[in-house]
C-alpha positions as CSV (number, residue, x, y, z in Angstrom):
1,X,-21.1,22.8,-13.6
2,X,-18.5,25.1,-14.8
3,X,-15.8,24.2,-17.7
4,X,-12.0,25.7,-18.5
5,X,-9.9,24.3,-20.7
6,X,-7.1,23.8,-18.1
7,X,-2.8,22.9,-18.5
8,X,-0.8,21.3,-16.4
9,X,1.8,22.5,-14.8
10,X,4.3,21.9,-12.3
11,X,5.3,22.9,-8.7
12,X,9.0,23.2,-7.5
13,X,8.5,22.2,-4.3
14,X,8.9,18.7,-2.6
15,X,4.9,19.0,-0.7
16,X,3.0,19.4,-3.9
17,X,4.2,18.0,-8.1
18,X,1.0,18.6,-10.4
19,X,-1.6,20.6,-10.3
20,X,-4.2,22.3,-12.5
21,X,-4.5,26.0,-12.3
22,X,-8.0,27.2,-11.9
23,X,-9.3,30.9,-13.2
24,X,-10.4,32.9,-10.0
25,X,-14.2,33.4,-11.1
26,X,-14.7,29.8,-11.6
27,X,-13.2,28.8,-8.1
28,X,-14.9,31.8,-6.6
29,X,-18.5,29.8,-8.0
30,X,-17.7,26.8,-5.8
31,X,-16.1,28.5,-2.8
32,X,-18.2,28.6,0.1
33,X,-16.4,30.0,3.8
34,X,-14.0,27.1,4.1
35,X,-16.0,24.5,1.6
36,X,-14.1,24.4,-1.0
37,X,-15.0,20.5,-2.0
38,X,-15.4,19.9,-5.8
39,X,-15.5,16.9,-8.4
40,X,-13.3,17.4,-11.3
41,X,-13.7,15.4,-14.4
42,X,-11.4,15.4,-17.1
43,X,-12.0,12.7,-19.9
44,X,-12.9,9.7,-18.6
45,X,-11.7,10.4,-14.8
46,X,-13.8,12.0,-12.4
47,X,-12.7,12.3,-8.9
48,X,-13.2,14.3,-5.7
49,X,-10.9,17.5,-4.9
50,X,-10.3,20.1,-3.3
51,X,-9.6,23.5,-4.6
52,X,-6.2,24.8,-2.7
53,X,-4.6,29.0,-3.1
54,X,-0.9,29.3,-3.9
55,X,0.3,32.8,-3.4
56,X,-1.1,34.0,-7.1
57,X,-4.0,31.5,-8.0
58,X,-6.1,28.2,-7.0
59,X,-5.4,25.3,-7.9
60,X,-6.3,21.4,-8.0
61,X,-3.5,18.7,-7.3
62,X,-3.7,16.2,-9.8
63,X,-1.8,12.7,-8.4
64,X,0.4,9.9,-10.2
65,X,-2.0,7.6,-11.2
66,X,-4.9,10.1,-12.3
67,X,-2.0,11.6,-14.9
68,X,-1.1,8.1,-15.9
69,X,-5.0,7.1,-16.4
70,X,-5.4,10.5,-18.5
71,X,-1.9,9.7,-20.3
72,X,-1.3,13.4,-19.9
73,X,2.5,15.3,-19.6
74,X,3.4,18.5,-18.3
75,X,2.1,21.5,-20.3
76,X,-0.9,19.5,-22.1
77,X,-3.9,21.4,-22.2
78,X,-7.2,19.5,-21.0
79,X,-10.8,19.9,-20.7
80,X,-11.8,20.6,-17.5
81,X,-15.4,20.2,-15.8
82,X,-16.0,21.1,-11.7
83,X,-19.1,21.2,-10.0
84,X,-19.9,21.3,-6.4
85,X,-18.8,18.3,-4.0
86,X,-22.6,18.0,-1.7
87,X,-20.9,14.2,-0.2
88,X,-20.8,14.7,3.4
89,X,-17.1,13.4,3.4
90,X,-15.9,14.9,-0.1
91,X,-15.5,10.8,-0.6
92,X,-18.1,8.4,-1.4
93,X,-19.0,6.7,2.1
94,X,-18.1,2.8,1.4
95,X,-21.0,0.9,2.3
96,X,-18.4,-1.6,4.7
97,X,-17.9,1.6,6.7
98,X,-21.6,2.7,7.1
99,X,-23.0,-0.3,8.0
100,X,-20.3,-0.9,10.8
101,X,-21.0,2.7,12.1
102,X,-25.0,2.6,11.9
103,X,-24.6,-0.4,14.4
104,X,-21.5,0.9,16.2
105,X,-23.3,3.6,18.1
106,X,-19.9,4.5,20.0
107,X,-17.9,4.2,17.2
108,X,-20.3,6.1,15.4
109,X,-20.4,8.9,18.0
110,X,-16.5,9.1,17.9
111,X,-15.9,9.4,14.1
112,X,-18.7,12.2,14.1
113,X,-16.9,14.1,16.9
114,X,-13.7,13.8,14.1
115,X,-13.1,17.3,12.2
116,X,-14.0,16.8,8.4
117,X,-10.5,16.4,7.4
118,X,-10.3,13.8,9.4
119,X,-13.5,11.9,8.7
120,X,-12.5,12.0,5.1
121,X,-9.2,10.8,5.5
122,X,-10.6,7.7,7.4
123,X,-13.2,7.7,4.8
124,X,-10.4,7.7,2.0
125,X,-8.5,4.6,3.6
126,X,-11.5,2.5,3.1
127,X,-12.7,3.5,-0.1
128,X,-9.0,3.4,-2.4
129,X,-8.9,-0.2,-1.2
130,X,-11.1,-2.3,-4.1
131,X,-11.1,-5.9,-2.3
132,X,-14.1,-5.7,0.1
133,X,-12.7,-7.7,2.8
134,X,-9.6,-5.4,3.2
135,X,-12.3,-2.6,3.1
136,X,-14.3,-4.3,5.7
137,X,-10.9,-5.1,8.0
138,X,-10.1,-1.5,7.7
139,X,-13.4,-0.5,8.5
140,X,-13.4,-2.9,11.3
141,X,-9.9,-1.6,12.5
142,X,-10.9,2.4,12.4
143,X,-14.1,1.9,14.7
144,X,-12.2,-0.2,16.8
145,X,-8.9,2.3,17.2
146,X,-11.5,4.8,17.8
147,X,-13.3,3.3,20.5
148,X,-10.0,2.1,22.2
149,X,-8.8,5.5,22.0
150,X,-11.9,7.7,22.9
151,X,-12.1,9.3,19.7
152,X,-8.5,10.7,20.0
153,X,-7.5,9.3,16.7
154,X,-3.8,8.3,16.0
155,X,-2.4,7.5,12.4
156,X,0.5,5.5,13.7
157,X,-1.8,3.3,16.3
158,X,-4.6,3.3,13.4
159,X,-1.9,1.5,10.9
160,X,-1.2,-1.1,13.2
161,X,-4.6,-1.7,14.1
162,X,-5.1,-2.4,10.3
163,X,-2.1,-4.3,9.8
164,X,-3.3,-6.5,12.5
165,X,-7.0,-6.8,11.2
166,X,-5.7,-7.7,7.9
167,X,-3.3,-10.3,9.4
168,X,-6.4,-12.1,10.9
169,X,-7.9,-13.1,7.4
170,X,-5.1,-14.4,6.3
């Protein structure tokens, strides 16, 4: 684990708002080829990341709602403590999503072919949801959009798959 004390600051650029400089030698420790997965805590917030290069330094994005929880404006100096991200999806795996892919074994085999990126982004979409029948329907809805589409996943089709799925409880 490696602390800074960190400020934040602001992009101008419509792609990326607030983010959390990094000093080179302690995003060099956690840097490994292309892994460059980390969990950030800062107060009471912890969260999975991803440490990104602008054209003079690395950086972490910090979202809305974790500078709301932290209560924390442009400029403030925090407390910053990364260590290395070892989850195999840089998300926690929600259990609703496990369990339908250890007895999906075609849905299974798609979602491994995936490319990390997009394992974790499927990953993400269950986990932010707290209720766990809208994680279950989502779950239900990604295996199924992969299997209907031979692993060739497809945002677009994916959101109506889980619009639909979440229509059927209701």
């Amino acid at each position: 684990m490696k602390q800074f004390i960190g400020t934040l600051e602001k992009f101008d650029s419509r792609l990326w708002r607030y983010h959390l400089p990094v000093p080179d030698d302690i995003a060099n420790a956690f840097i490994n080829g292309e892994d460059r997965r980390v969990i950030c805590e800062i107060g009471p917030v912890r969260f999975h990341a991803a440490l990104m290069k602008s054209k003079d330094y690395w950086f972490i994005l910090l979202n809305t709602a974790f500078r709301d929880k932290l209560a924390i404006k442009e400029g403030e100096k925090m407390t910053v403590c990364l260590e290395k991200d070892r989850s195999e999806f840089g998300h926690e795996m929600p259990e609703e999503l496990q369990i339908l892919l250890d007895q999906d074994e075609e849905g299974n085999k798609h979602f491994r072919a995936l490319t990390k990126g997009k394992q974790r982004s499927l990953v993400y979409i269950v986990t932010k949801v707290k209720n766990t029948n809208s994680r279950l329907n989502k779950a239900l809805a990604i295996v199924e959009h992969l299997k209907e589409v031979n692993g060739a996943l497809d945002f677009k089709m994916l959101n109506e798959k889980i619009k639909y799925y979440n229509n059927l409880g209701k």
